[in-house]
Structure formats: structure tokens, C-alpha cells
C-alpha positions as MATLAB code, in Angstrom:
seq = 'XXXXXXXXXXXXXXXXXXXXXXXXXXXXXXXXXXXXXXXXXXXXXXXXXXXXXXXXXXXXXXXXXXXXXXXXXXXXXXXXXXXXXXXXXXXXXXXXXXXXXXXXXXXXXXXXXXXXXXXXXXXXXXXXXXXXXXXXXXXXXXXXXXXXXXXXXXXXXXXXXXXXXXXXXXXXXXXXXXXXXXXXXXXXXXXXXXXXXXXXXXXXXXXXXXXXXXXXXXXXXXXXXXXXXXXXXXXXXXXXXXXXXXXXXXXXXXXXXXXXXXXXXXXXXXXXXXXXXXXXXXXXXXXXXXXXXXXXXXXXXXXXXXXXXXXXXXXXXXXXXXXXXXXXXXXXXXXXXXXXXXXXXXXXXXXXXXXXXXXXXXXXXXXXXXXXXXXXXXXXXXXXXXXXXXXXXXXXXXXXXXXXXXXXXXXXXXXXXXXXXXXXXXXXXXXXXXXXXXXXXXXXXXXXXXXXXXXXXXXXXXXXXXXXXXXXXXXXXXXXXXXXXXXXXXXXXXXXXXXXXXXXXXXXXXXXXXXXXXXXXXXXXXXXXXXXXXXXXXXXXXXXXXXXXXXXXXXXXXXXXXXXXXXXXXXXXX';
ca = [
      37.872   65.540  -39.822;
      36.710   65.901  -36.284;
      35.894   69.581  -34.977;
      37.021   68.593  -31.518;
      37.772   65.004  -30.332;
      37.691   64.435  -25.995;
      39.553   61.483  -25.027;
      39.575   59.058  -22.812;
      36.436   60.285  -20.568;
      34.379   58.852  -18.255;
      30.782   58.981  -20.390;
      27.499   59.197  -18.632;
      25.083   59.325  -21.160;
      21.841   59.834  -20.075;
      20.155   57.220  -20.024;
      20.886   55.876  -16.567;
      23.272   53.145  -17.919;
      26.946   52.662  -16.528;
      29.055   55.022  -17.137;
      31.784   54.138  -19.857;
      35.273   55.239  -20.888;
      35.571   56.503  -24.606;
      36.760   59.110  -27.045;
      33.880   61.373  -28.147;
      34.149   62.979  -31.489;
      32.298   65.990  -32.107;
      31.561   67.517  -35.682;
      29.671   69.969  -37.507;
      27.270   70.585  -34.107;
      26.899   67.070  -33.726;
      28.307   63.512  -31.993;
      29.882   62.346  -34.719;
      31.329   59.220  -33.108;
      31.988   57.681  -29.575;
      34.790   54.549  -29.314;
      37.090   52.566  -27.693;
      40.417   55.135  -29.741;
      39.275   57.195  -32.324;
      41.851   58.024  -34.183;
      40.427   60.151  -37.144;
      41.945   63.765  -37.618;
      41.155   67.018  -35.217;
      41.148   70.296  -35.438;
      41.248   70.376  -31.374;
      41.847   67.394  -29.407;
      42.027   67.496  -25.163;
      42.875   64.552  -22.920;
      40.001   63.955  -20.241;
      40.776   61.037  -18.625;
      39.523   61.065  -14.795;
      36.778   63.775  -15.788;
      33.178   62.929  -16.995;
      31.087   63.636  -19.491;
      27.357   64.181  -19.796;
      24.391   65.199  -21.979;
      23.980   68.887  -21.354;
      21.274   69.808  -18.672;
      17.704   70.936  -19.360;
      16.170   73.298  -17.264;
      12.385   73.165  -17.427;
      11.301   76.003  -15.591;
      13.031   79.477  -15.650;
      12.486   83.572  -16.968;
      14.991   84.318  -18.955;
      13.105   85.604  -21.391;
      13.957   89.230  -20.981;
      17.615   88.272  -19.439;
      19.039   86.699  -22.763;
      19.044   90.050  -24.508;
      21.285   91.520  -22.329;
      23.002   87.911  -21.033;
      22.811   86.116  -24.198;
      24.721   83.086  -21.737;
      21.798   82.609  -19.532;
      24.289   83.034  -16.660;
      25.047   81.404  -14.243;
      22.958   78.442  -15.667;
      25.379   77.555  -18.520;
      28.097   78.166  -16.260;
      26.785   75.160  -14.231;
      25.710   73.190  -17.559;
      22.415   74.036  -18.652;
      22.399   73.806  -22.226;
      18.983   73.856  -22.719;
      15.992   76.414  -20.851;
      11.991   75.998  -20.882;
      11.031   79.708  -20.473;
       7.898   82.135  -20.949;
       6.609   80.251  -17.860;
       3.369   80.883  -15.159;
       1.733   83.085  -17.816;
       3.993   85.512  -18.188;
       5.719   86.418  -21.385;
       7.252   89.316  -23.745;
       5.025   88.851  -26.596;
       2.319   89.204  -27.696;
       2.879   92.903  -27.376;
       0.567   96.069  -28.238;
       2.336   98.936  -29.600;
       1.970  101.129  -25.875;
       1.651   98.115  -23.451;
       5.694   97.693  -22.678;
       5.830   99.782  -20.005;
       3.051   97.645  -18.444;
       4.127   94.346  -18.923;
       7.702   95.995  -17.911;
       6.220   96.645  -14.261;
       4.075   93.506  -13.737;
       7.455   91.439  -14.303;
       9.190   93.113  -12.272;
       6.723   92.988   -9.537;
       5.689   89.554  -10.182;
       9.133   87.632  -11.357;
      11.544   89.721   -9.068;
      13.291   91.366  -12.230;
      14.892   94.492  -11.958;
      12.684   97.369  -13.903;
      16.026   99.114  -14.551;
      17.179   96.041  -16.357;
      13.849   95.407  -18.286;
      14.215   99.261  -19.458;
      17.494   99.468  -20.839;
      18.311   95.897  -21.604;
      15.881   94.661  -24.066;
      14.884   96.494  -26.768;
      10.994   96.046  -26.780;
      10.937   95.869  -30.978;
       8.712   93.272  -31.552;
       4.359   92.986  -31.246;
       3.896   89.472  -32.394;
       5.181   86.358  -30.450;
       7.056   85.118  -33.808;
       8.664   88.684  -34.223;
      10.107   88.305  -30.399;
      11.863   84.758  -30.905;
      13.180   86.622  -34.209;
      14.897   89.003  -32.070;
      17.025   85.802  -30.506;
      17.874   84.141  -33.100;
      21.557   83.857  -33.421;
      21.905   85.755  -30.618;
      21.942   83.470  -27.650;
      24.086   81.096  -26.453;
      21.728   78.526  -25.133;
      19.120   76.383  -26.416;
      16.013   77.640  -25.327;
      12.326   77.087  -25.932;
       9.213   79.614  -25.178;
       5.922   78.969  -23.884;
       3.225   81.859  -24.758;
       1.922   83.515  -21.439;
      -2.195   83.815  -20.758;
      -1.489   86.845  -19.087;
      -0.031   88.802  -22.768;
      -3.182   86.922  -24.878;
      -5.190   88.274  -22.514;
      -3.506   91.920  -22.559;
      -3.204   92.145  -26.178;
      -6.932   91.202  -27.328;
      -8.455   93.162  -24.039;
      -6.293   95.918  -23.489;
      -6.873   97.017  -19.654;
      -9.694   95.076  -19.581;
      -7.745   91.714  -18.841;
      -7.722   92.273  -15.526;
     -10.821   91.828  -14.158;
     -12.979   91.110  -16.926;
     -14.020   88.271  -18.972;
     -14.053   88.256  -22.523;
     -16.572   88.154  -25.192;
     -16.874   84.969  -27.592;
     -15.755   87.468  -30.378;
     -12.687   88.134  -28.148;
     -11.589   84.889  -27.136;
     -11.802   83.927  -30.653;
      -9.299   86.643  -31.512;
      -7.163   85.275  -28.238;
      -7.439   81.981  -29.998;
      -6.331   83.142  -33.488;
      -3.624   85.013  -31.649;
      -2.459   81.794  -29.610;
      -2.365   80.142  -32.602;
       0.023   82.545  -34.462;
       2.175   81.749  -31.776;
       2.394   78.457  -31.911;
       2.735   78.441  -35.805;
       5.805   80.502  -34.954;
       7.025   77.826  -32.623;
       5.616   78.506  -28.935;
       6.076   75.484  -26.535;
       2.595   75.811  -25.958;
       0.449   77.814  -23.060;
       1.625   78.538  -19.380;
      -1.235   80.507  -17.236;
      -1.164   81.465  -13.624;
      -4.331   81.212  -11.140;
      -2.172   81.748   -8.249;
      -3.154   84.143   -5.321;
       0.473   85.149   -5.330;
       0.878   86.846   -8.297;
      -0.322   90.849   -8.957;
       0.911   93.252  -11.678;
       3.013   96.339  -11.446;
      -0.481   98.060   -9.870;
      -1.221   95.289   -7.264;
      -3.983   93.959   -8.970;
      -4.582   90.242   -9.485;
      -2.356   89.479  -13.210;
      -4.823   88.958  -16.572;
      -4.669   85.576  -16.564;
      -6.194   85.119  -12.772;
      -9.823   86.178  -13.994;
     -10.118   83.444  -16.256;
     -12.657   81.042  -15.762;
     -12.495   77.189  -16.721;
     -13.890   77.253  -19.810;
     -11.510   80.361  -21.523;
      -8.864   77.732  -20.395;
     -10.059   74.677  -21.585;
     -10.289   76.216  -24.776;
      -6.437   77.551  -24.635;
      -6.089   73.940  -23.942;
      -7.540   71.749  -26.566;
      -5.808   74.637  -28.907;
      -2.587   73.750  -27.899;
      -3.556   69.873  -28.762;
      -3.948   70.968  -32.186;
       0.066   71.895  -32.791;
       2.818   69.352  -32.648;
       5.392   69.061  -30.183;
       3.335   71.293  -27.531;
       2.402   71.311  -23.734;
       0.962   73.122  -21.022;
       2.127   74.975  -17.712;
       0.315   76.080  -14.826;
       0.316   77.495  -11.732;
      -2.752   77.385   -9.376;
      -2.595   79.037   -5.515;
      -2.703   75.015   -4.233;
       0.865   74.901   -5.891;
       2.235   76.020   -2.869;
       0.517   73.691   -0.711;
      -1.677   71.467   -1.550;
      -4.493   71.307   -4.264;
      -8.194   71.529   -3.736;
     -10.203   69.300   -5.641;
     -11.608   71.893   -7.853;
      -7.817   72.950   -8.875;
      -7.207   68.834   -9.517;
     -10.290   68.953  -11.586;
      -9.238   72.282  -13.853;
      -5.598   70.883  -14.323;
      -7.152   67.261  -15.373;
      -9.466   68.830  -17.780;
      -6.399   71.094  -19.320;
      -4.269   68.195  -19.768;
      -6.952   65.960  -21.162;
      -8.688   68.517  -23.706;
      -5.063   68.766  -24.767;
      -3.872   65.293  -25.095;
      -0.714   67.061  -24.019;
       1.745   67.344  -20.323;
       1.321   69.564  -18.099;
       3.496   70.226  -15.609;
       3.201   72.655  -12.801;
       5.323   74.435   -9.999;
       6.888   73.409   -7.700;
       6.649   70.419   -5.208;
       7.920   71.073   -1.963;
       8.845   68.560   -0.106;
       8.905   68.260    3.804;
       8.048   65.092    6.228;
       6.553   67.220    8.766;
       4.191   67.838    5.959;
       3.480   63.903    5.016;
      -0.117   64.089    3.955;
       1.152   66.900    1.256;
       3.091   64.651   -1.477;
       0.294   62.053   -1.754;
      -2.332   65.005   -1.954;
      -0.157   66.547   -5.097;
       0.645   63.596   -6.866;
      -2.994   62.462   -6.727;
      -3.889   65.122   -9.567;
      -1.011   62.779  -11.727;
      -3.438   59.794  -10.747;
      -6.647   61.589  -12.085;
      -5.041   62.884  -15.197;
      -4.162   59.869  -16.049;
      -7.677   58.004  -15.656;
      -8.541   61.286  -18.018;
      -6.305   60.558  -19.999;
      -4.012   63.493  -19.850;
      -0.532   63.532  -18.034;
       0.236   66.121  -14.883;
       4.230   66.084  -14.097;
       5.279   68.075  -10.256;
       8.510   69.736  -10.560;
      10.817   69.504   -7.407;
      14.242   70.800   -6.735;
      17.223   68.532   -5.565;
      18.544   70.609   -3.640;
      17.640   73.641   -0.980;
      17.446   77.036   -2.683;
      18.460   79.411   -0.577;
      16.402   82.576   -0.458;
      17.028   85.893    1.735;
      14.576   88.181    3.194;
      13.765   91.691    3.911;
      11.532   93.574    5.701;
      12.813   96.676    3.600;
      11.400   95.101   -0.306;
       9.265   92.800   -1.522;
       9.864   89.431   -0.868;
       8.156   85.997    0.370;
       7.432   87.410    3.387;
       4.961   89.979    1.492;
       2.954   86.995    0.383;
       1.743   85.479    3.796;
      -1.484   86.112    4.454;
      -2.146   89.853    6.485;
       1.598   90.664    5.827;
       1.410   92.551    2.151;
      -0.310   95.471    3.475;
       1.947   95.705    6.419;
       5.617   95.481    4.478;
       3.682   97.627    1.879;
       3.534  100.739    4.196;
       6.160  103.519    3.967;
       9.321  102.726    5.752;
       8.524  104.739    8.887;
       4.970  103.854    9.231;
       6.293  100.083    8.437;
       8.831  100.260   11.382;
       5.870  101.754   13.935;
       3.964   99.053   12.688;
       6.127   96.124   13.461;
       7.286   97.407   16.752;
       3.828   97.325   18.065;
       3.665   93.856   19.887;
      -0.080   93.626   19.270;
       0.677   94.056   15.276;
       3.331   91.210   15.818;
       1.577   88.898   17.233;
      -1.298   88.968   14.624;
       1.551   88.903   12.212;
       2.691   86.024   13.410;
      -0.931   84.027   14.145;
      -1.434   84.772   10.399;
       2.075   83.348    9.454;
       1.440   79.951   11.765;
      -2.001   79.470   10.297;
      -3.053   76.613    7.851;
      -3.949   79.633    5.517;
      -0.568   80.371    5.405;
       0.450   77.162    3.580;
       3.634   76.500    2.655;
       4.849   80.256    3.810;
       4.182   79.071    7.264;
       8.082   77.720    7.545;
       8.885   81.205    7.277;
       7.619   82.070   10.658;
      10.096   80.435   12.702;
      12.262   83.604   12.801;
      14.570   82.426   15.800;
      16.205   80.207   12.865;
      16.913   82.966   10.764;
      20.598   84.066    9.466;
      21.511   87.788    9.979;
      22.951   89.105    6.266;
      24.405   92.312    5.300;
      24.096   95.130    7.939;
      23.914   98.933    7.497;
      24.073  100.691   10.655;
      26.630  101.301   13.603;
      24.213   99.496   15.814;
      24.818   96.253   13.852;
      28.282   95.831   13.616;
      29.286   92.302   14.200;
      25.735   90.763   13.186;
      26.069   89.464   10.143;
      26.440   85.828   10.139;
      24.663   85.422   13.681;
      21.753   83.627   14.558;
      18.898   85.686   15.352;
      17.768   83.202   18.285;
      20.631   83.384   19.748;
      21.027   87.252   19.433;
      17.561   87.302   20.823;
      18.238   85.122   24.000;
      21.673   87.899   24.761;
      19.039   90.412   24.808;
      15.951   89.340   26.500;
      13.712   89.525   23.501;
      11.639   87.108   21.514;
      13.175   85.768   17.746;
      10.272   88.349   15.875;
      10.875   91.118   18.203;
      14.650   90.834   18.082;
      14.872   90.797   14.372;
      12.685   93.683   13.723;
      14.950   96.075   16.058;
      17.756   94.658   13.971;
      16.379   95.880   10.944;
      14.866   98.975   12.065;
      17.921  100.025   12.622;
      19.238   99.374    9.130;
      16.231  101.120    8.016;
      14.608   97.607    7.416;
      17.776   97.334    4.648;
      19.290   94.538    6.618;
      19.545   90.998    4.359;
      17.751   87.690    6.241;
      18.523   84.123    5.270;
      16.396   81.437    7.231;
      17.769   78.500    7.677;
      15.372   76.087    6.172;
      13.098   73.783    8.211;
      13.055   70.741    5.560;
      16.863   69.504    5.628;
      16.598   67.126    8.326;
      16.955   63.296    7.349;
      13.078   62.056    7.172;
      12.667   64.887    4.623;
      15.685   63.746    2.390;
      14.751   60.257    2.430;
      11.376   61.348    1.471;
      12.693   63.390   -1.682;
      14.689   60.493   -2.492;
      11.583   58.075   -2.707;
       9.420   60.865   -4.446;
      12.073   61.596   -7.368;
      11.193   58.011   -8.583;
       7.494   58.347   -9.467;
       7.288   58.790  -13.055;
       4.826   61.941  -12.775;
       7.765   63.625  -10.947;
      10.303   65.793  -12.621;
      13.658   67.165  -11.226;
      13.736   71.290  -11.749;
      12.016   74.730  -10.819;
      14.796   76.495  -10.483;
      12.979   80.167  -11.582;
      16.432   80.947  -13.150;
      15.995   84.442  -14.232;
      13.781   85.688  -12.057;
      13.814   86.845   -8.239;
      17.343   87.923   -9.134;
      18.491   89.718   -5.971;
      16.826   86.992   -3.823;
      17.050   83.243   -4.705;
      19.624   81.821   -6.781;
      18.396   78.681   -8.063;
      20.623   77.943  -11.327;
      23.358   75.865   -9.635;
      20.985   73.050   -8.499;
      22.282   71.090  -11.518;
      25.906   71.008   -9.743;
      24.730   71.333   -6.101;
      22.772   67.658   -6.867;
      25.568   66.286   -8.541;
      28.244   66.599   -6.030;
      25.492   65.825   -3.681;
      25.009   62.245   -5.289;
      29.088   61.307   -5.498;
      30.299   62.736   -2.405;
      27.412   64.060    0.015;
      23.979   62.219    0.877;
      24.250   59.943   -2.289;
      20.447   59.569   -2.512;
      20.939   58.586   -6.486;
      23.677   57.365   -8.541;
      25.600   59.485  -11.004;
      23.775   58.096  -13.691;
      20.597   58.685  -11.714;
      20.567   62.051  -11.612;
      22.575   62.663  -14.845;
      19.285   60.876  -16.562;
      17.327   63.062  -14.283;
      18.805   66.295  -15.411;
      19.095   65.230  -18.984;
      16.647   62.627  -20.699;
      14.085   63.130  -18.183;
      13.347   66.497  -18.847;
      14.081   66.388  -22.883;
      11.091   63.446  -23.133;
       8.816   65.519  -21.238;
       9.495   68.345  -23.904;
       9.905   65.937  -26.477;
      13.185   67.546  -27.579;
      14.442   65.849  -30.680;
      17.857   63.992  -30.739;
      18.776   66.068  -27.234;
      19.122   65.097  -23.883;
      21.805   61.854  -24.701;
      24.833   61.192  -25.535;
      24.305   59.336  -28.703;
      26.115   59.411  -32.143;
      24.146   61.755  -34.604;
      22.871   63.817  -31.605;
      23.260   67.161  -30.983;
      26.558   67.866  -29.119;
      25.133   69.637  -25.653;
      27.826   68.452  -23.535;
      29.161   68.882  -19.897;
      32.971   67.779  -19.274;
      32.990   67.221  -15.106;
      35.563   66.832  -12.499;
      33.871   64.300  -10.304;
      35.841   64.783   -7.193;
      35.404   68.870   -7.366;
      31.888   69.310   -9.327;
      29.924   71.876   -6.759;
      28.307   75.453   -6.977;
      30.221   77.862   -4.963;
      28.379   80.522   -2.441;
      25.676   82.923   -3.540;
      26.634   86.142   -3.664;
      25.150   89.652   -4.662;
      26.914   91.446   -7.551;
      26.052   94.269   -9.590;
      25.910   93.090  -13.252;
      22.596   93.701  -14.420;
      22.014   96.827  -16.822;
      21.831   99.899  -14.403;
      24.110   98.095  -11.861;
      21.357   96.482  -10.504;
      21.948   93.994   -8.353;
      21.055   89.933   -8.567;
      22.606   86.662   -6.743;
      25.495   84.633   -8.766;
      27.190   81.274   -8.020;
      30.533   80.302   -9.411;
      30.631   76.727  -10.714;
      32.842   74.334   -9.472;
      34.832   71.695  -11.520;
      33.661   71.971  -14.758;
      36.352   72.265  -17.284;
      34.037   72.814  -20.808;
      30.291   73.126  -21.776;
      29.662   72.587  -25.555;
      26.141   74.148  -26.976;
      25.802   72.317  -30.870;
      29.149   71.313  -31.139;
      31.067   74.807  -29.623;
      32.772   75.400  -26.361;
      30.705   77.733  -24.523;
      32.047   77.665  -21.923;
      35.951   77.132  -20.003;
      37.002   76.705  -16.525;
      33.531   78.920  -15.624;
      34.165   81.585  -18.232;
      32.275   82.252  -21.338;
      34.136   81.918  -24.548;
      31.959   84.630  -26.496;
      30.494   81.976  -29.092;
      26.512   82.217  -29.254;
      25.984   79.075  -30.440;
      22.245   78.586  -29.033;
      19.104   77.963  -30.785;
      15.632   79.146  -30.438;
      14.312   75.663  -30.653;
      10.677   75.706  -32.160;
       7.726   73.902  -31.154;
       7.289   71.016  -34.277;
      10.378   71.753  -35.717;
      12.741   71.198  -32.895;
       9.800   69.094  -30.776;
       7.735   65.918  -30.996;
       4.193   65.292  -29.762;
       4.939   63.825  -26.064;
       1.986   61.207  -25.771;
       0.094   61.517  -22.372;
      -0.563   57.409  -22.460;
];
């Protein structure tokens, strides 16, 4: 007998053939047949003829490590059919974790990930030390799939205490950060994710552990992780954001070689006004491969929006000159900014090469006024700051900071993005085919009251049937689905294929979408964080149960903590 039996649907299986119609018969977690009319007996049958069926979607890059305790459903991402979530990315994870050091690694995640330290606090319950005893804590408990990588940043913390940031370890040391790294993996950690970025400072400004490393601590991380099955590598240098120098190409070459493993960094940002910049990142892909090793760019399908404030840290804080301006108390700040001589180096610094990919933030006339707070904004929100500026006689910088000022600097910004023109489509449409490039980077979990990146897996579908089309259905079904599970080497996931597990999406075509961002107060402590309904799906099905109806959870926690060996193959970098 059949746990649940769909019929007639339109089934896209992931591997970029045709779609097909068939019953799908799901049992005991897994796809226990797919025909022309099955007609063996259900406990649950539902007629989905007209609606479409798919793998369920893997998300390679997101945070939700500290989320799932408190949001077992990974929301929204299984809302919009993520079934499956690569976490404990750039370096930063839970575990390892010194008896003393939560409150620390509590701070640096909220500075550096955008996570609410409210949440952190009284969500998760901080029980564990080792990295095996904190994937203990969610098993059984989650309602996704999801698999961890172990963070540089906590190897580094645990073996050197405060040390980690800004020193460099002894051999006796980085032998007990090896030993340690490889307790982890034992216990089934995807492997190592590290951050060298400029970008990234604990809870005390200071540059994170991980970003005083030098090549050789990891290269040895590296050919460690080679030495565990099913494993990888992800990394995050400051020419992520732009483009690489060539001693960055040469550290990520060496990584992925020592390792005979992937490694895939964050994220590829597209833009034609920027042509020189895809060829320059994809060139590391060439080198690893002469090497020998394999380096896979994530990109995202779609635009993410992202707001802005003057008020809290945001992306704005990270051009160059800017931190210690935003960083200044609120009055001070607002002095500061309505100098015209502090503006205009603010904005030289935000228009220079130095700037890199932050420089598209500078063009303020194109930003999108948000919530307001004040009497003196009434009738703002929703208005174009250039053309706001042009009523009043004052340039786009100078009109938005009186905006804000008057909020208090409180007042939300949303710029309108500089990339969605048609040269920069048709450009992400040729770049999605090379095979070094991988659809995600969605930093689901993370930046929570800012970006919302989740939906992209339903923004890019309804995209491909009914907006730009740039790919098939089956094109970006693979994409979202096989692609990524290969790269992981995710056993029997990522296809619809009879003795698979049964991650399925069930799709209206004509209505699949993600609805409008929008800020609620969900998080433990009411804190705040951007959600986006889904759109026309009907059911999401995590190892064989509905997890999710018509954009509500059903309660089940069917999820698994899948395990590095156990629940992965080797991925060869030939």
C-alpha cells in the first residue's frame, strides 16, 4: 500500500528532460513508483492534473543554523520548496563551543550574519561543546534536510581562546585544530567553510578568527577535509565581492587541489556594465581545474532585494570610509552627514574602484523611500528619492539624509537595483550554463530584517514560464535540484526517480511566484525579519510527509540531519 499516491501530474524530474504526465506513488519516505495509472491501494490519494511536480530544491548557501531551533521549518524556504539547506557557511558556525564562549560567538553572528541577538539568546539553547553534540540537538527536530559545514572561525576560537583573533597558532595548536576538525567530520560535517573577507568583524569590531589565517593553516584544513568522504570546502575571500586578485585565485586553487574536493564560494554578481568581472571570476574555475581541484561561483536568479538604513548596520556600513561614520551616535551621525564636505568624501569613497561591488549603492537618486517615522514624512514612503530631491532643490545624497534625519535616521531605503536592464539578463542567462557555475546564495537565515533571499526558488520559476523565459522549466528545475545535489554529492536526492527519497514540490504553473517582502515580528523577542508568502504551491513533501499545504506548515518534522559519508558521496573534482 501506497502512503500517498499524486495523480495525473505534470513531472519534471530533474534532470532537464521533458516533462511527463504520471501518477507518483510515494511510500515509506520514498518514490515507490511513477506510471502511466497506478492503481495499487492509498492511504491518501489527490488529483493533480494541470499542476507540476518536481524534485525538492536544494539550497546551497544559507544560516540557519541557529534559526532551526526555534523555526524547525526553515521558513520561508520550505514554504517556497527548499527541501534541502547547505548551512554552517563563510566560517561561521555553533560548534565547536567552549564552555563560556556563547555569549561571544552569540554577538559576532549577530554582527556579522544580521541575526537578531535577542533571537540567538532565547531561541537556542546553547547545550552542546562538540560539533557532533550540536547536530544531536537537531535530530528529529527539524523539518528540513539539512547539512553543516564546520566554521574556521569556532576551530579557531575553541583551540585559541581570545587569541584567534589576531594571532597565529602554534604547530602544537593547529594540531589540536586539526584533531578537532576531524571530530567533526567523523560526526558528519560537510566539510570546512572559512572567511578572509574584509567585510566581516565580530561582535567587538575586530577582524573574525578565521581572517588571521595564513595560507598554510588553510591548506592544511584543506587536505584534512580530503581525507573524509562525501566532503567539500567553502570560502569567502574580500575579491568575492568584486573581483579576485591573483593571490586569492592562487589560495582558493591550492584549497581545492590539496583537497581533491569542490569548493564553491560566494556570490557572483552579475552586471554588463561590469563585463571584464565574470571572465575575471570564472578564471579561478579555469586554474583549479589545471590543479586539479574544482572552484564552483554561486549566483542568484533573481534580484534580492535589500533595504537600507542610515539608522543600523547595513551594506552601506561596509563601503570603504562609511563604517566609522554610520558607527557614530545618532546625533553626532546626523551632524556628520549634513556636513556637505563629509558627503562628498562619502560619496568619492562610495564611487571609487575600492569600493567594488558596493559602488552601485551610491547612486542614491534611484533609491525607494520605505517606512517613515516622523510628521515631516508623511506621504514619502513609496517615492523616489530623485524625484523628491528635484521638488526640493537638493541633490539625491543630500535629500535623503534630511529625510532620515528626520526619522531619526529610522527611515527604511530600498534602491532600486542598477543590474536589471536587458544586457545584464542576457548575460546571466549565458553565465548560468558554464559548468563551474551554480544557481543559489540566497543567505537564508541571515540578514533577517534586511534581505529576503529564500523565495528565489519561486521568483526564477515563474520567471522562466511566464516572465523573461531565459531557461526552460526543466532548465531551471535541474538547476535548483540535481545541480546542486551533485555538487554535494547528496545520495539518491535531487530527482525524481523510483527508490529516491520523496523531496517533492507539487506547482501551479500558471500562479507559482513569491509574494512581497514584508517585515513581521516572529522571531523570539518579537524581533523583527523580512518574510515572503509563496505563491501556487499546493504541497511540499520532506521523506515521504507533507510539510507543507497551500503555504502553511503541517507540524510534521520530518527532516534529517544528513551526514557527511553517510548521507554524501565523494564529488570527484575531474
Amino acid at each position: 500500500m501506497f502512503d500517498h499516491v499524486i495523480k495525473g501530474v505534470t513531472v519534471v524530474d530533474g534532470t532537464g528532460a521533458p516533462g511527463f504526465v504520471a501518477d507518483v506513488g510515494i511510500r515509506d519516505g520514498r518514490i515507490a513508483a511513477i506510471g502511466a495509472d497506478i492503481t495499487g491501494e492509498a492511504v491518501t490519494t489527490e488529483d493533480a492534473h494541470g499542476l507540476v511536480l518536481t524534485p525538492g530544491f536544494v539550497d546551497p548557501h544559507t544560516h540557519y543554523d541557529a534559526q532551526l531551533f526555534w523555526d524547525p521549518y526553515a521558513t520561508p524556504s520550505l514554504n517556497h520548496g527548499v527541501t534541502t539547506v547547505a548551512a554552517g557557511n563563510c566560517g561561521f558556525t555553533l560548534a565547536p563551543l567552549k564552555p563560556g564562549d556563547a555569549d561571544y560567538t552569540r554577538r559576532m553572528m549577530s554582527k556579522v550574519e544580521g541575526m537578531s541577538l535577542v533571537a540567538l539568546e532565547e531561541g537556542a539553547p546553547w547545550s552542546w561543546q562538540s560539533f557532533g553534540e550540536y547536530l544531536d540537538a537537531l535530530e528529529g527536530r527539524i523539518a528540513v534536510n539539512a547539512g553543516f559545514m564546520v566554521g574556521h572561525c569556532a576551530l579557531r576560537r575553541y583551540v585559541m581562546g581570545p587569541d584567534a583573533v589576531g594571532g597565529q597558532p602554534s604547530d602544537e595548536q593547529l594540531d589540536a585544530m586539526l584533531r578537532l576538525f576531524h571530530e567533526a567530520m567523523d560526526a558528519g560535517a560537510w566539510g570546512l567553510s572559512t572567511t578572509q573577507s574584509t567585510t566581516h568583524s565580530d561582535g567587538d569590531g575586530h577582524p573574525v578568527a578565521s581572517r588571521h589565517a595564513l595560507p598554510a593553516e588553510l591548506v592544511a584544513l584543506s587536505r584534512a577535509v580530503g581525507e573524509h568522504e562525501g566532503t567539500q570546502i567553502e570560502a569567502i575571500v574580500a575579491g568575492c565581492l568584486d573581483q579576485f586578485s591573483d593571490a586569492e585565485i592562487e589560495l582558493f586553487v591550492e584549497m581545492s587541489a590539496a583537497a581533491g574536493r569542490p569548493l564553491n564560494w560566494n556570490v557572483l554578481t552579475i552586471d554588463a556594465t561590469v563585463p571584464e568581472r565574470v571572465p575575471r571570476q570564472l578564471f579561478a574555475s579555469e586554474q583549479a581545474r589545471k590543479a586539479g581541484g574544482r572552484i564552483v561561483a554561486l549566483t542568484m536568479p533573481i534580484l534580492t532585494p535589500m533595504n537600507m538604513s542610515l539608522g543600523t548596520f547595513c551594506a552601506l556600513n561596509l563601503i570603504p570610509g562609511w563604517g566609522p561614520i554610520l558607527g557614530l551616535p545618532v546625533p553626532e551621525r546626523i551632524e556628520k552627514l549634513r556636513d556637505p564636505d563629509v558627503r562628498a568624501g562619502m560619496l568619492e569613497r562610495a564611487q571609487s574602484k575600492e569600493a567594488g561591488v558596493f559602488r552601485r549603492l551610491a547612486n542614491f537618486g534611484r533609491y525607494v523611500i520605505g517606512d517613515t517615522y516622523s510628521e515631516a514624512n508623511r506621504g514619502l514612503s513609496g517615492r523616489v528619492v530623485r524625484d523628491i530631491a528635484e521638488e526640493r532643490g537638493q541633490d539625491p545624497f543630500q535629500c535623503l539624509v534630511e529625510i532620515c534625519a528626520a526619522d531619526d535616521l529610522r527611515t527604511v531605503l530600498w534602491p532600486m537595483p542598477t543590474d536589471n536592464d536587458p544586457a545584464s539578463w542576457a548575460l546571466r542567462a549565458e553565465t548560468w550554463q558554464h559548468e563551474d557555475v551554480l544557481l543559489g546564495g540566497s543567505d537564508a537565515g541571515a540578514h533577517l530584517d534586511r534581505m529576503c533571499g529564500a523565495p528565489y526558488t519561486t521568483r526564477f520559476i515563474g520567471d522562466c514560464l511566464r516572465g523573461r523565459k531565459l531557461a526552460t522549466l526543466e532548465q531551471a528545475v535541474r538547476m535548483l535540484t540535481d545541480d546542486p545535489a551533485r555538487l554535494f554529492g547528496l545520495r539518491e536526492r535531487g530527482q525524481i526517480r523510483e527508490g529516491w527519497h520523496a523531496d517533492l514540490v507539487l506547482f501551479d504553473p500558471e500562479r507559482i511566484d513569491a509574494g512581497t517582502a514584508t517585515l513581521v515580528h516572529d522571531l523570539p523577542g518579537d524581533s523583527p525579519r523580512l518574510d515572503s508568502k509563496a505563491l501556487g504551491i499546493r504541497a511540499v513533501w520532506v521523506n515521504g510527509v507533507e510539510a507543507i499545504r497551500d503555504d502553511a506548515v503541517s507540524g510534521a518534522v520530518p527532516g534529517k540531519v544528513l551526514r557527511s559519508g553517510r548521507d554524501t558521496r565523494t564529488v570527484s573534482t575531474r
